[in-house]
C-alpha positions as CSV (number, residue, x, y, z in Angstrom):
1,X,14.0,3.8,15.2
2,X,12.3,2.3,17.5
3,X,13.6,3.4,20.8
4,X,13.8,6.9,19.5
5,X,10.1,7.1,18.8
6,X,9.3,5.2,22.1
7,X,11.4,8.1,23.8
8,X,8.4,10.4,22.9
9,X,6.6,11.7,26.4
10,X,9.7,9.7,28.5
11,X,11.4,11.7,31.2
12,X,14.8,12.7,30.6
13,X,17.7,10.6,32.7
14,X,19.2,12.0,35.6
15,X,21.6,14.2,34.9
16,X,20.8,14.8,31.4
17,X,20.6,18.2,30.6
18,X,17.0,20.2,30.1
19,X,16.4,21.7,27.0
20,X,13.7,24.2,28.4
21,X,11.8,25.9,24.4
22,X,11.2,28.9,26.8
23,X,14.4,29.6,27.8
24,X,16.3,28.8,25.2
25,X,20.4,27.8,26.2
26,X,23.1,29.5,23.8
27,X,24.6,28.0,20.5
28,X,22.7,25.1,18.8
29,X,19.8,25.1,21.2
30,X,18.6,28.5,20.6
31,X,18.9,28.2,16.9
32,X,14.9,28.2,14.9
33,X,15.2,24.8,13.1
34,X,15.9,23.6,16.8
35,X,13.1,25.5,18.5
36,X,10.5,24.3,15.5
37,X,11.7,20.8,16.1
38,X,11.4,21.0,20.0
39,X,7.6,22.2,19.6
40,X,7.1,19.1,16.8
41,X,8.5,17.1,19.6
42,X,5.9,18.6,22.3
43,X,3.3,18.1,19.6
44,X,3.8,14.5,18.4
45,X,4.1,13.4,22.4
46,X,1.3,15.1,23.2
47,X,-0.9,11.7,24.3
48,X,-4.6,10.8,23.5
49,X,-6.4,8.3,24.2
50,X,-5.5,4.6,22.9
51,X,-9.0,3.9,21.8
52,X,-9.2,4.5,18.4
53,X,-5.5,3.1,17.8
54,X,-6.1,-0.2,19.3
55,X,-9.0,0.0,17.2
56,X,-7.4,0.0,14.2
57,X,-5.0,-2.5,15.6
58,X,-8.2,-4.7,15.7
59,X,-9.5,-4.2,12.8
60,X,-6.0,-4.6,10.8
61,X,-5.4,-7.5,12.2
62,X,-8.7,-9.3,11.4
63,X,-8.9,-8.4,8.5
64,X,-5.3,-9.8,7.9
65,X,-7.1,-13.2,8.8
66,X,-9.8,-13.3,6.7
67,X,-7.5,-12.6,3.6
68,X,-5.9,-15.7,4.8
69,X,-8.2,-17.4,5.1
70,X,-9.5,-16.5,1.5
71,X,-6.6,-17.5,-0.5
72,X,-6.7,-20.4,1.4
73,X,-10.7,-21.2,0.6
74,X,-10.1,-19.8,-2.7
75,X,-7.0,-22.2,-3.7
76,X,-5.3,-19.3,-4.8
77,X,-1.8,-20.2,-2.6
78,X,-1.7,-23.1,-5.2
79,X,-2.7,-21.7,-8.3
80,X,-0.2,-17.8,-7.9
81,X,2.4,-19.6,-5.6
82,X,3.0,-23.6,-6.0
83,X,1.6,-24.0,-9.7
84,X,3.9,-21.5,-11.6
85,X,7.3,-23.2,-12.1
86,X,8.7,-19.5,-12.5
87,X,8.1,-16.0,-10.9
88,X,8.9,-13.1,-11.7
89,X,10.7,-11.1,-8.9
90,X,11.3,-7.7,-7.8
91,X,14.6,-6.0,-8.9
92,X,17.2,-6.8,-5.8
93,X,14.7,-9.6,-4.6
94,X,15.8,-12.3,-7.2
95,X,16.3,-14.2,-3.6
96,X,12.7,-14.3,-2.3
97,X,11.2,-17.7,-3.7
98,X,8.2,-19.7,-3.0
99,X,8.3,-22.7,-0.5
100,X,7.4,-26.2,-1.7
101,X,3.4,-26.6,-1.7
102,X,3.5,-27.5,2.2
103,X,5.7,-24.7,2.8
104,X,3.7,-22.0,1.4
105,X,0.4,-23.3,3.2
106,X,2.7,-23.4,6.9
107,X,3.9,-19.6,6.0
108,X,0.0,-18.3,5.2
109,X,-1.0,-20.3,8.5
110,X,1.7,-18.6,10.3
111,X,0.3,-15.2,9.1
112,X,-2.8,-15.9,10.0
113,X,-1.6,-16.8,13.5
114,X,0.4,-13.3,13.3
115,X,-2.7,-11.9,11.9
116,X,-4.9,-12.5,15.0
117,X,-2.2,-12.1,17.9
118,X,-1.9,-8.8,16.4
119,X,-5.7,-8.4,17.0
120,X,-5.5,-9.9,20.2
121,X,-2.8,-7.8,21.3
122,X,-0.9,-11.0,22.3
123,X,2.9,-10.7,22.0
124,X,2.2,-7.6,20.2
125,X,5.7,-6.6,18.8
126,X,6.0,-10.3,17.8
127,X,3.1,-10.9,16.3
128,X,3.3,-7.6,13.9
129,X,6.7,-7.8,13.3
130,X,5.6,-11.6,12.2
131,X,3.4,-10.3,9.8
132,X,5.1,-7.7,8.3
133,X,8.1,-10.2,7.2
134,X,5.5,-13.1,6.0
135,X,3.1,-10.3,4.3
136,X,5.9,-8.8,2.7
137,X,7.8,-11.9,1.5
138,X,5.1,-13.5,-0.1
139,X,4.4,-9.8,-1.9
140,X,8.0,-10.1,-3.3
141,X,8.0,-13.4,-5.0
142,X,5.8,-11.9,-7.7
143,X,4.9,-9.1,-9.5
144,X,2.0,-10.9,-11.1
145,X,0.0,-10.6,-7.9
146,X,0.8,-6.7,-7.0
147,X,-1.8,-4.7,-6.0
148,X,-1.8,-1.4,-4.7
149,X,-3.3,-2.6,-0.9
150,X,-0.8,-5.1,-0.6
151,X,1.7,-2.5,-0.7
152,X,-0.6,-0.4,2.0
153,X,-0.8,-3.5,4.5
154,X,3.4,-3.8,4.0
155,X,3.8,0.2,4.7
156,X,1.2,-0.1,7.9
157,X,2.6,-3.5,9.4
158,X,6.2,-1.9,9.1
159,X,4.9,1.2,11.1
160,X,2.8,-0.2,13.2
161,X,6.3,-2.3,14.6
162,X,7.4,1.0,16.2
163,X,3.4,1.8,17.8
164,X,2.4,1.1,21.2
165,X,-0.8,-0.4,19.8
166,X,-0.7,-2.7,22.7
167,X,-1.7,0.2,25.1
168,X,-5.6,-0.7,25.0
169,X,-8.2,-3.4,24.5
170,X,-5.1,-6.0,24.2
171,X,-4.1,-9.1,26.2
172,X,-0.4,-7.5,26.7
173,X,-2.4,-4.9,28.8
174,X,-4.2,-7.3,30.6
175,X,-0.6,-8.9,31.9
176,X,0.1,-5.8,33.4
177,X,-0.3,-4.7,36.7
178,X,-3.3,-2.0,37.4
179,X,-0.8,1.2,37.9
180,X,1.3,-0.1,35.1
181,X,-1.3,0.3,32.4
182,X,-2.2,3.4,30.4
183,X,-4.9,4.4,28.1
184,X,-3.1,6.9,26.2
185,X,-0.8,6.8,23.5
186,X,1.4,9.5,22.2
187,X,-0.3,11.8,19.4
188,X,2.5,10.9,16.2
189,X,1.0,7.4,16.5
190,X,-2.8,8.7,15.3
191,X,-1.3,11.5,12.7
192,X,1.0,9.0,11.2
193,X,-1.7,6.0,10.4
194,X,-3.6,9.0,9.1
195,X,-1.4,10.2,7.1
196,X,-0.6,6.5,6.1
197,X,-4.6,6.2,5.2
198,X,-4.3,9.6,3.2
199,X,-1.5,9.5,1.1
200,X,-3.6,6.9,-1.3
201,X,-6.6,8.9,-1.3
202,X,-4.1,12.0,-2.5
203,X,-2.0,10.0,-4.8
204,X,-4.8,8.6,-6.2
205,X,-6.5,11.4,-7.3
206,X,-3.3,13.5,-8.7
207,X,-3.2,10.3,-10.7
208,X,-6.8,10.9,-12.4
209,X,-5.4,14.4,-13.9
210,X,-5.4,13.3,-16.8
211,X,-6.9,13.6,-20.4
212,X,-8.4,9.7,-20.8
213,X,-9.7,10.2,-17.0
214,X,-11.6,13.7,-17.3
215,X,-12.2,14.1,-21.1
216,X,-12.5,10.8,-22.3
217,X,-14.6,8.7,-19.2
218,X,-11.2,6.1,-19.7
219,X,-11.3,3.9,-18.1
220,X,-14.5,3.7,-16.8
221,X,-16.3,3.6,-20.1
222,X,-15.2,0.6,-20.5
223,X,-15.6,-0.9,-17.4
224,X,-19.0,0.2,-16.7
225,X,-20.3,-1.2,-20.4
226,X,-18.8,-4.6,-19.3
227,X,-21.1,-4.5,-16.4
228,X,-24.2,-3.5,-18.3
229,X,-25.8,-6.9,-17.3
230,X,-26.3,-6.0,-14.1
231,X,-29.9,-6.0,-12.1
232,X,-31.8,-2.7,-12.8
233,X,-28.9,-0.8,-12.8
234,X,-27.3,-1.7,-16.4
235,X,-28.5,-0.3,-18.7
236,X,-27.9,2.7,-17.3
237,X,-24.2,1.7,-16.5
238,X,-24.2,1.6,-20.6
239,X,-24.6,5.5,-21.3
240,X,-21.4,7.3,-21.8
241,X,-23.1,10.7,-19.2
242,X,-22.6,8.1,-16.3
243,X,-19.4,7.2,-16.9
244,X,-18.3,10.7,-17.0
245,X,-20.0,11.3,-13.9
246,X,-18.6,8.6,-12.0
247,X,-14.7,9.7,-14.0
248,X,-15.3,13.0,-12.4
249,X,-17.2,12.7,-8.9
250,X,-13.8,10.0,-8.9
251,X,-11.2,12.3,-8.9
252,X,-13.3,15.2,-7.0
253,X,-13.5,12.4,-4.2
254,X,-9.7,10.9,-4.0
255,X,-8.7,14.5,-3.8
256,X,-11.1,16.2,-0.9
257,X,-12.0,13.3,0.9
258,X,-8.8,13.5,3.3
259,X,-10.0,17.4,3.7
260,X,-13.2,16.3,4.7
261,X,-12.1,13.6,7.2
262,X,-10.1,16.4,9.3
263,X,-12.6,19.0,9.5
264,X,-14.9,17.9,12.8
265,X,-17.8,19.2,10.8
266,X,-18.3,17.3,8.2
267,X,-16.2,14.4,9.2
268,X,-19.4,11.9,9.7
269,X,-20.7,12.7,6.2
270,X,-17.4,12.5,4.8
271,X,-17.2,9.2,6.1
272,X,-20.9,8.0,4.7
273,X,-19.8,9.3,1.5
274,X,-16.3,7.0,1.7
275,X,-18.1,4.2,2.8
276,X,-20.8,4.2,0.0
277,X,-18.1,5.1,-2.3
278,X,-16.1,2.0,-1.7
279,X,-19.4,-0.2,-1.2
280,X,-20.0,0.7,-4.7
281,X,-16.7,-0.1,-6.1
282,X,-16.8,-3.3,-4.2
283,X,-19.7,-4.2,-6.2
284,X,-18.6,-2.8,-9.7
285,X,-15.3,-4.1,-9.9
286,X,-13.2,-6.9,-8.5
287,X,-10.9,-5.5,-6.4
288,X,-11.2,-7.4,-3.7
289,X,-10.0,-6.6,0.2
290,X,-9.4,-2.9,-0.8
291,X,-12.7,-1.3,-0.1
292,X,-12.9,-2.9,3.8
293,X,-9.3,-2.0,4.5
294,X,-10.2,1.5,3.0
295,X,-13.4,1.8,5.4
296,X,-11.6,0.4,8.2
297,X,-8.7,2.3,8.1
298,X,-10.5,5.6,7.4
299,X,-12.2,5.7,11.0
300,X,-8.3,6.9,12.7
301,X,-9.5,10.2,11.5
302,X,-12.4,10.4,13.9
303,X,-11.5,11.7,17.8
304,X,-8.5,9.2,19.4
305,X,-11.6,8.5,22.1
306,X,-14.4,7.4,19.7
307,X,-14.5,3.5,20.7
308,X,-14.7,4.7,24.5
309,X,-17.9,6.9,23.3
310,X,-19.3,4.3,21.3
311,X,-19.1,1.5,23.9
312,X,-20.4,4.0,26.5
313,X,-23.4,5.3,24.4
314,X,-24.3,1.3,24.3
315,X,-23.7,1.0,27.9
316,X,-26.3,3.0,28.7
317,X,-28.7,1.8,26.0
318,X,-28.0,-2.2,26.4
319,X,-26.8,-2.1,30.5
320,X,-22.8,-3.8,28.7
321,X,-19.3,-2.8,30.1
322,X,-17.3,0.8,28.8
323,X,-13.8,0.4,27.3
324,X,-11.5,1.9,30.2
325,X,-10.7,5.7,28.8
326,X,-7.8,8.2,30.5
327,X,-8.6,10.8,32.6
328,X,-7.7,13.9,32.5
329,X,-4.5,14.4,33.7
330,X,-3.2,11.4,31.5
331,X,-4.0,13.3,28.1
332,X,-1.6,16.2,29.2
333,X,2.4,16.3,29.0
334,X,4.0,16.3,32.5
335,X,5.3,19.9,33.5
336,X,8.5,18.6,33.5
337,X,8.6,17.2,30.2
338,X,11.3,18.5,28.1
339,X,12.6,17.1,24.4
340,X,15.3,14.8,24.7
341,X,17.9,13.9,21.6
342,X,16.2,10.8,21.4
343,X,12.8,12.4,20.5
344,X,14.1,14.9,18.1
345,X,15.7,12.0,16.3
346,X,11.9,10.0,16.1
347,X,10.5,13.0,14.6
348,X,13.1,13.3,11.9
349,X,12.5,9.5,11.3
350,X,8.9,10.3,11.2
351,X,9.8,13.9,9.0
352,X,11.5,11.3,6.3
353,X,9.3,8.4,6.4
354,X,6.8,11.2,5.1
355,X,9.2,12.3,2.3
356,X,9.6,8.9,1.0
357,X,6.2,8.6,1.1
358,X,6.1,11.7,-1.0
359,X,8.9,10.5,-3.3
360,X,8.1,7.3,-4.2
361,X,4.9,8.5,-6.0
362,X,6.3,11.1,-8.0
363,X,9.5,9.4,-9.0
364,X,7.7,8.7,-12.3
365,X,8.7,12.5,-13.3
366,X,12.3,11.3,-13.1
367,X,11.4,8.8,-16.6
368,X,10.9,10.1,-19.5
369,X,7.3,9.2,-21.9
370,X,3.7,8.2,-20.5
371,X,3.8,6.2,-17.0
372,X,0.8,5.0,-18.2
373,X,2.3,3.9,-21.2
374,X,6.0,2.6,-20.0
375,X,4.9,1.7,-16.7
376,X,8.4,3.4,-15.4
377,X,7.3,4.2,-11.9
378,X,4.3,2.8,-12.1
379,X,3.9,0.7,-9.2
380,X,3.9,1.9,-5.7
381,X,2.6,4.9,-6.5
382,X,-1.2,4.4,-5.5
383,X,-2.3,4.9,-9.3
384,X,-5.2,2.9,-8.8
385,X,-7.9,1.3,-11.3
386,X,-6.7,4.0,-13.6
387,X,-5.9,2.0,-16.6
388,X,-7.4,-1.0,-18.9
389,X,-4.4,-2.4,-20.5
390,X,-4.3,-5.7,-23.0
391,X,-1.4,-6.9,-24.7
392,X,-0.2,-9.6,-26.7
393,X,3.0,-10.8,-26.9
394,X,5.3,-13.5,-29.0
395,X,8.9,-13.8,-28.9
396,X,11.6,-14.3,-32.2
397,X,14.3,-16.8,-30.9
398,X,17.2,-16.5,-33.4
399,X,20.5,-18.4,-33.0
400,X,23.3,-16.3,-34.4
401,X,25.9,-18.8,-35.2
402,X,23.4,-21.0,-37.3
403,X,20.7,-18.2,-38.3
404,X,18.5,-20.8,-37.1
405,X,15.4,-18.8,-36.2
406,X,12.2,-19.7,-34.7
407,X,9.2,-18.4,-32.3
408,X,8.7,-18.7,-28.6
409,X,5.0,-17.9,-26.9
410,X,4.8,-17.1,-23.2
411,X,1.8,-20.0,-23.0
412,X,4.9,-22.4,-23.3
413,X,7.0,-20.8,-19.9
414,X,4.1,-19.4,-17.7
415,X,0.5,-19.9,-16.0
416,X,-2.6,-18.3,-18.1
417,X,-2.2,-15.0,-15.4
418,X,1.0,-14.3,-15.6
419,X,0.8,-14.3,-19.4
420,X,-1.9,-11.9,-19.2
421,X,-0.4,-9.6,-16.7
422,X,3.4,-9.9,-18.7
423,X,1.7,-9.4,-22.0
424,X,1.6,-4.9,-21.3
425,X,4.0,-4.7,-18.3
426,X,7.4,-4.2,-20.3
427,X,10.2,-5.5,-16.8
428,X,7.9,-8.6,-16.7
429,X,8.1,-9.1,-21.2
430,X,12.0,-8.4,-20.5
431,X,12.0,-10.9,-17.5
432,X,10.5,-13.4,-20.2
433,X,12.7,-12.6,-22.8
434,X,15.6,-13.9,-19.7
435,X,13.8,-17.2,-19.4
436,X,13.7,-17.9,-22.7
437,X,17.3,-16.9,-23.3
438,X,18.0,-19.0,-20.6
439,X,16.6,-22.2,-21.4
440,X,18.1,-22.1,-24.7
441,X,21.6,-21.3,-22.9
442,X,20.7,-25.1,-21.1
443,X,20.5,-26.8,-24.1
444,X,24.1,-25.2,-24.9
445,X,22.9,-22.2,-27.5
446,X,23.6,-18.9,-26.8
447,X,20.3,-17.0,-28.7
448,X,18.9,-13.5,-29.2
449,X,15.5,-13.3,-28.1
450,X,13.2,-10.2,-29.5
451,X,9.8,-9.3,-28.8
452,X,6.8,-9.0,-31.4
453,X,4.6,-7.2,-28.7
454,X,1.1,-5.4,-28.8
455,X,-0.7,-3.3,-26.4
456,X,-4.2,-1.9,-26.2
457,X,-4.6,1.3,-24.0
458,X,-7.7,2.7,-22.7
459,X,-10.1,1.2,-25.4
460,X,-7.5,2.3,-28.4
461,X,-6.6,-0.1,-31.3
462,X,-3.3,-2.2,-30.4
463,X,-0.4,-0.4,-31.0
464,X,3.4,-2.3,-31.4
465,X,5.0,-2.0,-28.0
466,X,8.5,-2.9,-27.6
467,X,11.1,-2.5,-30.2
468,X,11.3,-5.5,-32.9
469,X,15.1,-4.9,-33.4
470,X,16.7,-4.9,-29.9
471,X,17.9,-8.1,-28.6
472,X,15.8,-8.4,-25.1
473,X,18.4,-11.0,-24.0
474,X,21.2,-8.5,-23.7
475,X,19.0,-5.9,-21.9
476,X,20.3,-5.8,-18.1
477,X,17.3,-5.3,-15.9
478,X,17.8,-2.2,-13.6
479,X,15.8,0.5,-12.3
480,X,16.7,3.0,-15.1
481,X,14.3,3.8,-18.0
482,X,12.8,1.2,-20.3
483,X,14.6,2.4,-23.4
484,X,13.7,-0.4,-25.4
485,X,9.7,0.3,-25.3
486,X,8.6,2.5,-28.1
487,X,7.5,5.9,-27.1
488,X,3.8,6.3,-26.9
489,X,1.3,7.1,-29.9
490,X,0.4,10.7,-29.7
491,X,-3.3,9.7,-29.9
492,X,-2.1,8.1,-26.4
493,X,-0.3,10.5,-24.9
């Protein structure tokens, strides 16, 4: 993939043929899906200027570093990755396990050594591909510690493999000789990272269609009441209007705010609004890293040149050196550019990239029940802060040649988090339900484990959860539906 989207804007070889859009050659060539893929081609090598790309390279990579260095500061490699003595693994990623204490502490010093030679532009394809693999593998050993960003940072560090980001503002560029560099990058890098950026806002607010979100305030109700203690504003937190408000003017922004962000005009409001909008989350509710990875990453949709502006306009307030920015003939196609069989193939990549992308969120129509409920394509699917789930769960051991039968608690196998988190996600209470089997398979007993489990949804009374009478040690995990938790209530659905 990576030479075919590097082939956008090359010249063909010698002796390759031309394909010229205007004059079309006979057969394949000449056919319309061909022609509309040719103009994609000129389009997505179109080039712009590097600025706002290495920007976001900058940014990204910075703010890569500081999360390291906050689950260093904050102990939290110990207590989610060296304390547990189990995890609880992906489907098809039973392999990825935690190091010993000083391993995990080497592989988050490593990322934050990947972290800043990716800001640095130092050994750029290195240093991303670096922290793309040591993101990602410490986001598979557990699904205790998913978050929706996480998943973000994985999907950008992947892409950003196959970007020149290295073009601008990066010691790579320094190494190179004066007519080697360039200040211009093709325009499918800048479409793609936005489209990267949008795709959450969208998701995100198809997600909020839904009855607890617009005509029940859930929930935010709740969340907002807990934080009734705040300074001046808490009271007022309390009263049900403002939670509908907040539900609503919610949804309204997740689903416009892309919309706004392209049009020129109201681009710089839109991008106020985005900022206080995450500023306020940031202080409501712990989410952590999300809202300045949000705001940061939301500034690709401003003009590919805006750094170059923005250092200029200070130039001549504060007398400090521009960024270097193309001239014009570098933001135009050569006249003898022509789309190659290389380039076609990088946009195709970059045409199913987007449908996964696409996919991946709605693959929750493919299960049957609530999503919110079943949690059956729940993950990965940018349905964020959209749910207040508690659950409590117990397990009935019984041993079948003996009838011996007695209880098992989760307290007894796993940390205080990941009993919290298991308690309502029904592939975590199964992966339990394994352990405990198990252990009891050590000690030379071959038991049938079942599950006495309780959720709460959305400020509802508990409700049972997963089937008393099916035998939870005999249930293969998989990737099909959870036919073992009990449909939803109709008051929940």
């Amino acid at each position: 993939m990576l030479r075919y989207l590097h082939s956008f804007g090359r010249q063909p070889r010698v002796g390759m043929p031309l394909v010229h859009m205007s004059k079309p050659a006979r057969g394949l060539s000449a056919a319309p899906l061909l022609r509309c893929l040719d103009g994609a081609v000129v389009a997505a090598a179109r080039p712009v200027s590097a600025g706002s790309a290495a920007a976001f390279r900058i940014m990204f990579g910075l703010l890569g570093f500081v999360a390291v260095c906050r689950f260093i500061a904050q102990g939290w490699v110990y207590e989610l990755y060296v304390a547990p003595t189990h995890h609880f693994t992906y489907f098809g990623f039973g392999w990825v396990q935690s190091w010993p204490a000083w391993g995990m502490y080497l592989h988050f010093a490593l990322l934050g050594l990947a972290s800043l030679g990716g800001a640095l532009g130092y050994r750029y394809r290195l240093s991303i591909a670096a922290f793309f693999l040591l993101f990602t593998y410490i986001e598979l050993i557990d699904k205790t510690t998913y978050l929706n960003h996480y998943y973000w940072v994985s999907l950008v560090s992947l892409l950003m493999i196959f970007m020149p980001l290295n073009q601008a503002a990066a010691l790579d560029a320094r190494r190179k000789p004066l007519s080697g560099r360039s200040h211009t990058m093709p325009a499918w890098v800048i479409w793609t990272l936005r489209a990267q950026v949008g795709v959450v806002y969208l998701f995100a607010g198809i997600a909020k269609l839904n009855s607890d979100w617009l005509l029940h305030a859930q929930p935010l109700r709740i969340w907002l009441y807990n934080s009734g203690d705040l300074l001046l504003v808490g009271p007022l937190l309390k009263e049900a209007w403002v939670a509908y408000a907040m539900s609503w003017a919610g949804a309204a922004f997740d689903l416009t705010i892309v919309g706004w962000l392209l049009w020129r005009r109201s681009r710089p409001v839109a991008y106020v609004v985005l900022v206080v909008f995450h500023l306020l989350t940031w202080l409501l509710f712990p989410i952590g890293m999300f809202p300045w990875i949000m705001s940061a990453g939301a500034l690709i949709f401003f003009p590919p040149d805006w750094p170059q502006r923005l250092l200029a306009g200070l130039r001549c307030r504060f007398s400090i050196a521009s960024a270097d920015a193309p001239d014009r003939a570098e933001l135009s196609l050569p006249a003898a550019f022509r789309p190659t069989w290389r380039s076609r193939a990088g946009v195709v990549a970059l045409l199913l990239v987007a449908l996964v992308q696409v996919a991946v969120p709605l693959r929750h129509w493919a299960y049957p029940g609530n999503v919110r409920w079943n949690e059956d394509g729940y993950r990965f699917a940018w349905r964020i802060m959209l749910t207040e789930k508690t659950g409590q769960v117990r397990f009935r051991v019984t041993d079948p040649s003996t009838g011996e039968e007695w209880l098992a608690y989760p307290e007894e196998h796993l940390v205080p988090l990941q009993v919290e988190r298991m308690a309502y996600q029904p592939d975590m209470i199964l992966a339990t339900a394994h352990l405990i089997a198990a252990e009891a398979n050590r000690r030379g007993r071959s038991v049938e484990v079942r599950a006495d489990a309780y959720v709460a949804f959305n400020g509802r009374p508990a409700t049972r959860f997963i089937d008393p009478a099916v035998d939870l040690a005999r249930v293969e995990p998989g990737l099909g539906p959870s036919t073992w938790v009990l449909p939803a209530p109709a008051a929940y659905r």
